[in-house]
LOVEX-980784 format. One line per 8 residues: their letters; for each residue x negated, z negated, y of N, C-alpha, C, CB. Coordinates in Angstrom, 3 decimals. Each point is the difference from the previous one (the first is absolute). Last residue first. Glycine has a CB too. Example, Ala and Ser with C-alpha at 12.3 -4.5 7.8 and 13.67 -1.06 7.14 Angstrom:
BEGIN
SA) -12.850/-7.080/-2.250/-0.820/-0.060/1.190/0.770/-0.730/1.090/-1.184/2.145/-0.628 ~ 0.894/-2.075/-5.092/0.890/0.000/1.190/-0.900/0.000/1.200/1.892/-1.246/-1.173
This chain:
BEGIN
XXXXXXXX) 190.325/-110.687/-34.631/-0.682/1.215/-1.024/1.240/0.619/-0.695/-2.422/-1.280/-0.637 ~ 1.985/-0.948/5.663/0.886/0.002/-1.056/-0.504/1.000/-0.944/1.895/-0.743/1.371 ~ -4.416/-1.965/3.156/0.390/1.845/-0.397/0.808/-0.718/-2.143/-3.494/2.456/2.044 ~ 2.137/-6.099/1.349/-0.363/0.417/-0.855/0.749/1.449/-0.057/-0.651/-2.381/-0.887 ~ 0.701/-0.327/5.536/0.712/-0.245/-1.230/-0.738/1.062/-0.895/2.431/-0.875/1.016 ~ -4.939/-2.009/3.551/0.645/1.643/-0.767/1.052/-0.079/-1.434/-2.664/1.124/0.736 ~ 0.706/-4.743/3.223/0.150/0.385/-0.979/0.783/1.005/-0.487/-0.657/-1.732/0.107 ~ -3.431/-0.141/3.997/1.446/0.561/-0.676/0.342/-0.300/-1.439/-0.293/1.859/1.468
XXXXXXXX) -2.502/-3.393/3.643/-0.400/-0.039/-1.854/1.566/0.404/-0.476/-2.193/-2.447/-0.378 ~ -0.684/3.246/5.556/1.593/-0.086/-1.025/-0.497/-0.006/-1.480/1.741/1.630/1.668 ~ -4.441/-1.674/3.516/-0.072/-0.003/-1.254/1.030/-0.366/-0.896/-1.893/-0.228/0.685 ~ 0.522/1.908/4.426/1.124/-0.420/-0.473/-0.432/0.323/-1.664/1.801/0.473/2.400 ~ -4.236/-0.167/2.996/-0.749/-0.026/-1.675/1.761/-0.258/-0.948/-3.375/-1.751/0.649 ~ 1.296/3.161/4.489/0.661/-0.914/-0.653/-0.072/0.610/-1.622/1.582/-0.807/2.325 ~ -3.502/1.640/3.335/0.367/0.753/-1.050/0.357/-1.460/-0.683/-1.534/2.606/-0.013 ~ 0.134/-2.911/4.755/1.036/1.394/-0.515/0.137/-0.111/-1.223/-0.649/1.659/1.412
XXXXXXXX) -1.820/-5.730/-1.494/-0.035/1.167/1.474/1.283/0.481/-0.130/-2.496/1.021/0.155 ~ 1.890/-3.152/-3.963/-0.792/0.183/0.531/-0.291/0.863/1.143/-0.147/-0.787/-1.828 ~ 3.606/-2.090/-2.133/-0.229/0.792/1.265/-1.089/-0.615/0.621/2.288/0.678/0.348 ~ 0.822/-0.531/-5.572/-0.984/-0.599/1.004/-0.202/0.631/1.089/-0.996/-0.807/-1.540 ~ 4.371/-0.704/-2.534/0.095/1.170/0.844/-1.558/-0.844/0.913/3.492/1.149/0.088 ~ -0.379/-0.828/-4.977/-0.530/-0.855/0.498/-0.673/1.062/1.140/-0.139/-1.966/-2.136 ~ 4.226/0.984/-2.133/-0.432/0.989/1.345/-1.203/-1.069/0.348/2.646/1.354/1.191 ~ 0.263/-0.968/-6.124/-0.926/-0.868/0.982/-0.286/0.886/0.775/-0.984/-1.603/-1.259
XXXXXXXX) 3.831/3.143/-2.377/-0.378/-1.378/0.148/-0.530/-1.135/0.867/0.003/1.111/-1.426 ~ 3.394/3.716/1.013/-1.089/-0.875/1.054/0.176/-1.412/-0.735/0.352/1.319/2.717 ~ 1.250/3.530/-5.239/0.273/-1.584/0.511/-1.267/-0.847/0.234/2.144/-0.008/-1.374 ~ -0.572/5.668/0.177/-0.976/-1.156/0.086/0.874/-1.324/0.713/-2.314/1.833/0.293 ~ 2.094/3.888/-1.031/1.259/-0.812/-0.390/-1.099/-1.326/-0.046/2.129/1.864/-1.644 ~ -3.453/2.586/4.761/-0.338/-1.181/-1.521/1.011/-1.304/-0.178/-2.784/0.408/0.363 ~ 2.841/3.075/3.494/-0.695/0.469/-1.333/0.055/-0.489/-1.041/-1.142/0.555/1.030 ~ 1.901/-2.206/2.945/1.335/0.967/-0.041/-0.714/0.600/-1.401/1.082/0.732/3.004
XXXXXXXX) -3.852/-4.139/-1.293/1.487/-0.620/-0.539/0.527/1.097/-0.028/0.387/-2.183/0.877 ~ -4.383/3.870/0.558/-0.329/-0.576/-1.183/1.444/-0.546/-0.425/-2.646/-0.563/0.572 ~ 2.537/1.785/3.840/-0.371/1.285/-1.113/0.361/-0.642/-1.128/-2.029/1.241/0.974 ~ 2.168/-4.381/2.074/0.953/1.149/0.341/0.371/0.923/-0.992/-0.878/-0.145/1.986 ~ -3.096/-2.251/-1.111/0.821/-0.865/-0.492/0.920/1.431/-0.666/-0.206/-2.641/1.895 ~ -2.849/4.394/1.575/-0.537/0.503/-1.487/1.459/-1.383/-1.381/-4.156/0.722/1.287 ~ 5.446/-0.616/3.327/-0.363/1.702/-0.394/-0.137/0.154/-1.437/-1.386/0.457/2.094 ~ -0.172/-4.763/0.429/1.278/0.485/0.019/0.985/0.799/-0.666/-0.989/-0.449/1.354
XXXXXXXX) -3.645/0.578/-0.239/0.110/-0.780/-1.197/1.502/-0.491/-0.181/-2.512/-0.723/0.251 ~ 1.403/3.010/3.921/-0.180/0.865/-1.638/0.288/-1.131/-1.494/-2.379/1.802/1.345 ~ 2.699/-3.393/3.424/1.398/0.912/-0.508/-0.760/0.837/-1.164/1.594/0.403/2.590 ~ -4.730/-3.764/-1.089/1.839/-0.691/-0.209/0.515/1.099/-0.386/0.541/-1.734/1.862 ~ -5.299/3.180/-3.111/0.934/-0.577/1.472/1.414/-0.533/-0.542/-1.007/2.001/1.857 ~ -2.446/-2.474/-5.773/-0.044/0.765/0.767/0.765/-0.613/1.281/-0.359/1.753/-1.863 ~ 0.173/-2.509/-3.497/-1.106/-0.100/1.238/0.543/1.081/0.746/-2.288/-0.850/-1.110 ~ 4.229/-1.278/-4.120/0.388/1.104/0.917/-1.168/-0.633/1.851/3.549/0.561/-1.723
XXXXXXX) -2.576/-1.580/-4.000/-0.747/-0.355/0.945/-0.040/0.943/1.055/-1.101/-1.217/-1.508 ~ 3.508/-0.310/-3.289/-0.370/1.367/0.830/-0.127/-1.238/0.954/1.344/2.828/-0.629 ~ -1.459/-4.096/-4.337/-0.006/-0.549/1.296/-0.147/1.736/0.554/-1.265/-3.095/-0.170 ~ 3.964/1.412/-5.015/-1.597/0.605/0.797/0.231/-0.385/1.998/-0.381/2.902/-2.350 ~ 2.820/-3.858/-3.076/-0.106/-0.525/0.809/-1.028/1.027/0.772/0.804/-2.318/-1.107 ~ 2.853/3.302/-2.466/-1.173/0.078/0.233/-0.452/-0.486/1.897/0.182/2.029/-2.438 ~ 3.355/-3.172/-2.607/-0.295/-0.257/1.395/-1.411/0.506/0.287/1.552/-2.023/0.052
């Protein structure tokens, strides 16, 4: 199990965009979301877990 946090900033629809990106990419399971807002912009922090690459 490799645990790590992406931290995505920006406008509603980019950070949107950038989510988006990252799940179609990366085989992963959402441990934890966490989301903040400041003005226009927003913060969405995800702690994942990645499955181990097979030696």
């Amino acid at each position: 199990m490799a645990v790590r946090c992406v931290v995505v900033r920006g406008l509603v629809k980019e950070v949107e965009e950038e989510i988006n990106k990252f799940l179609s990419s990366h085989a992963v399971r959402i441990l934890h979301m966490t989301q903040s807002e400041t003005g226009n912009h927003i913060s969405i922090t995800l702690i994942v877990d990645e499955p181990e690459p097979l030696t």
